[in-house]
N, C-alpha and C positions, 0 to 999 in steps of 0.2 A: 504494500500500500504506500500512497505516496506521502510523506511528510511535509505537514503546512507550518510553520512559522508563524506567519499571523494571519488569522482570520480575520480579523476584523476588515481587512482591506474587499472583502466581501460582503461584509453587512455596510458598508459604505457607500456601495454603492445603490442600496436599497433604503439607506437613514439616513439621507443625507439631508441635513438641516441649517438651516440658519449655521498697523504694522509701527513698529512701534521705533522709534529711537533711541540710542544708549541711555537717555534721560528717563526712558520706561520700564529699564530693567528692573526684572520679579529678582528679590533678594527672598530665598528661602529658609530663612533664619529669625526665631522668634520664641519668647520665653513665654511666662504664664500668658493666659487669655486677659488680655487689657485695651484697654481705649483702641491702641494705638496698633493691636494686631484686626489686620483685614483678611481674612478665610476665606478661602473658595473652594465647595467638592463642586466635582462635574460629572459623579456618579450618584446614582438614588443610594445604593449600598452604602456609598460614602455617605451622606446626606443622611442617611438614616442613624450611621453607627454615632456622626457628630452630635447630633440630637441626643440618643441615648446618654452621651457624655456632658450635654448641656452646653457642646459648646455653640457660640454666635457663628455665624458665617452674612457673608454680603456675599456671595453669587453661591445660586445651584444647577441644577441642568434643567433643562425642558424635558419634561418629561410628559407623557399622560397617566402617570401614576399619581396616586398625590403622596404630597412629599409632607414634611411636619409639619404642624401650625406655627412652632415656633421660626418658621422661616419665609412667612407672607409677607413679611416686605425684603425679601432680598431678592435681588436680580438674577435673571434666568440669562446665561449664556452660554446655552444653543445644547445641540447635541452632543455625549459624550467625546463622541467620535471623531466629531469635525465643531468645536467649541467655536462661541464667535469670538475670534481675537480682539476684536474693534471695543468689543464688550469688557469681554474680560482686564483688558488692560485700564481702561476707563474706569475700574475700579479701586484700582491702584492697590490691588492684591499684596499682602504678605508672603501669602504661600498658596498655592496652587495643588490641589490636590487629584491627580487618578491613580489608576490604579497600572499594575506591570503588566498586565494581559493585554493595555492598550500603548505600551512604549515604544514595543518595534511602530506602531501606523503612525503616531505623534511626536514622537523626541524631534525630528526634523524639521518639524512646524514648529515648535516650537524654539528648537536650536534657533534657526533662522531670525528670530525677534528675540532674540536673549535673553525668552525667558524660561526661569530657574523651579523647573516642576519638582514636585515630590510623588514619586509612585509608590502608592500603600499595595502590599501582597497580601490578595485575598484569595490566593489559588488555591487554599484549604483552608478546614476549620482552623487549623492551627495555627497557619500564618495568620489568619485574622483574627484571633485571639492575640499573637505577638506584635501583632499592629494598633491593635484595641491598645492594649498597655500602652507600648510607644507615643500614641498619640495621647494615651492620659497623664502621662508622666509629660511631656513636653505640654502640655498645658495648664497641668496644675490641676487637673480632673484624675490623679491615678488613684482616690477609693470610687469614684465612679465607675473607671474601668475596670479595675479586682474584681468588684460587685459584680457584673456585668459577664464580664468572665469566669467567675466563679460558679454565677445558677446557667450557663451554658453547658460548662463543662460537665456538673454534677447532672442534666437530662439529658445529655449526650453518651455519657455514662451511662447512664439507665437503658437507654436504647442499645447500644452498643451490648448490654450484659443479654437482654433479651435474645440477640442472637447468636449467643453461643452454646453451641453441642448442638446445633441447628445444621441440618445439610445446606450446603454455599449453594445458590443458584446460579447459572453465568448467565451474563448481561452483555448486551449490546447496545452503547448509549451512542444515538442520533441525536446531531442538533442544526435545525435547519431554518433556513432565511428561505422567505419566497425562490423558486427559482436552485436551488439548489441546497444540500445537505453535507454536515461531515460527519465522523466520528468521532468520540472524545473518548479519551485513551484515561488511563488511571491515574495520570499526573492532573488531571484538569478538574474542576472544581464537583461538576456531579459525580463525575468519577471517584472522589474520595466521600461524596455524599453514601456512593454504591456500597462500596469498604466498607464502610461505617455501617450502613444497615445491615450489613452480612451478605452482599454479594460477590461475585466474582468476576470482574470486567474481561471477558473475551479477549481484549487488546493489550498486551502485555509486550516488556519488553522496547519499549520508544522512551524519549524524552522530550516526547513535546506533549502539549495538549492537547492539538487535532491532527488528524490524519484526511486526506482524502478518501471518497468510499470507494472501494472494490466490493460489488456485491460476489463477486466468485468464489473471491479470497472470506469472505466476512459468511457465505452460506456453509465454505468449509468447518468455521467456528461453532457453528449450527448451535446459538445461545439458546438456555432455555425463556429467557424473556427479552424481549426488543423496547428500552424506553425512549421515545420521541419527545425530546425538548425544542421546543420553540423559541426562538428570539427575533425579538423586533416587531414584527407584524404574525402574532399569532395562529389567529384566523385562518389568514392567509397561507402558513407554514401549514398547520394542521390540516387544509384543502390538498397543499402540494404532498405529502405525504402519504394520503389517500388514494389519491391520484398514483402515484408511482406504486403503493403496494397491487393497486386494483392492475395496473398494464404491466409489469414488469415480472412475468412469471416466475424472475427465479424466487422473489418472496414467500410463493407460495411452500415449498420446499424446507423453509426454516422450522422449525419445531414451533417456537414461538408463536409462528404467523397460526399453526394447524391447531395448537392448544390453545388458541384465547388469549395470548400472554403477549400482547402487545399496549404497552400504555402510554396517552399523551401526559406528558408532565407541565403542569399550571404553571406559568410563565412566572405571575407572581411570586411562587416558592420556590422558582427551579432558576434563578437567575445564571448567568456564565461567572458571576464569581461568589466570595464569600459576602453573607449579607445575613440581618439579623430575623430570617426567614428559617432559617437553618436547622434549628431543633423541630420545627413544624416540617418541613422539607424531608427530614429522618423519617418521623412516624409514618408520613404518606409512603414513602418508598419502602416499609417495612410489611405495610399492607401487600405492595405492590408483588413484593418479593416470598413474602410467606402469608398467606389467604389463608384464613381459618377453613 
């Protein structure tokens, strides 16, 4: 199969949404939360986890999710993916927040205008629990964040004990944008969601987070359950999915497809990275995996 780097250069071009001088440079450096620090996430997960933390911020993303109440008067600049610069600088930002999933598709946007991003790692529970801290401790919120991290840990636990002495199911996790789909391997954020509920990711052995699909190579795997994750325009992705299993006979063939054991996963709980969706995102997928 073939190895992707970064996806997101494909959800780009399906979300695509909404220049500065050296006098605009983002310095990314700043101690407790006060007056004089300016915040910006430009993910919902980010946007979410800051809240949790209480902390302010002046720009979030546009999003069609809704985002905190404590962040109705800050400014929306643009989509993750392709941020409005014109925007965001305007702001006269502190620190700039996304995440590593989106650094291969933006450092160079950003290089370019000189400004000085910070990429939070939420490619598992765990770096985003070691992000959670970091960001509490560098603002002056780290019993908020312990807390925080603490009742995650102890229900993630819980789920996690559920599944042991349990048969592993192997899985096959799709994640697809209108128009096309990939694979997400065990490094990548549902992938460890999979682990964690007690399954077994078919895809084994990469270091990246997606793969391109080979249906030949992937009916060899012949998993016992297929989960479809949608990103970006869900609808949409769940219609194309549909569609490809109904024409493309070799699906038929998968064990998965012939058992029932194919499931779409709720956009809302199933994001591409870590987000405070995550202990709800386990239980679902623990149904998913082991059905009374």
């Amino acid at each position: 199969m073939k190895k992707v780097i970064g996806f997101i250069g494909l959800l780009f071009l399906v979300m695509l949404m909404g220049c500065s001088s050296n006098d605009d440079k983002v310095v990314g450096q700043t101690a407790d939360v006060g007056d004089g620090d300016r915040i910006v996430a430009t993910t919902v997960a980010l946007t979410e986890i800051m809240d949790a933390l209480e902390i302010d911020l002046v720009g979030v993303p546009s999003s069609y999710k809704d985002l905190p109440e404590r962040y109705a008067d800050a400014k929306e600049v643009g989509n993750p993916m392709s941020p409005d610069m014109e925007t965001l600088l305007s702001l006269k930002p502190t620190e700039i927040y996304s995440v590593t999933t989106l650094k291969y598709d933006l450092q160079e946007m950003f290089d370019e205008r000189g400004i000085n991003m910070t990429y939070a790692n939420l490619e598992s529970i765990d770096a985003m629990h070691e992000e959670i801290l970091r960001i509490g401790e560098k603002y002056d919120r780290l019993q908020q964040a312990e807390a925080l991290v603490a009742q995650f840990e102890e229900k993630v636990a819980e789920i996690e004990a559920a599944a042991e002495g349990k048969e592993k199911p192997t899985v096959l996790i799709l994640l697809g944008i209108p128009g096309s789909y990939l694979v997400a391997t065990e490094h990548s954020y549902i992938g460890d969601l999979v682990k964690r509920a007690g399954g077994v990711n078919v895809i084994t052995g990469e270091d990246v987070e997606f793969l391109s699909s080979n249906t030949e190579y992937l009916q060899q795997a012949n998993p016992d359950i297929i989960l479809r994750a949608a990103h970006g325009m869900p609808e949409q992705v769940v219609e194309m999915f549909d569609k490809e299993f109904k024409t493309n006979d070799v699906w038929k063939h998968f064990n998965a497809v012939k058992n029932g054991r194919v499931y779409d996963l709720e956009e809302q709980l199933f994001g591409t990275t870590g987000n405070l969706a995550a202990v709800e995102a386990l239980g679902e997928l623990q149904k998913m995996l082991f059905p009374e």
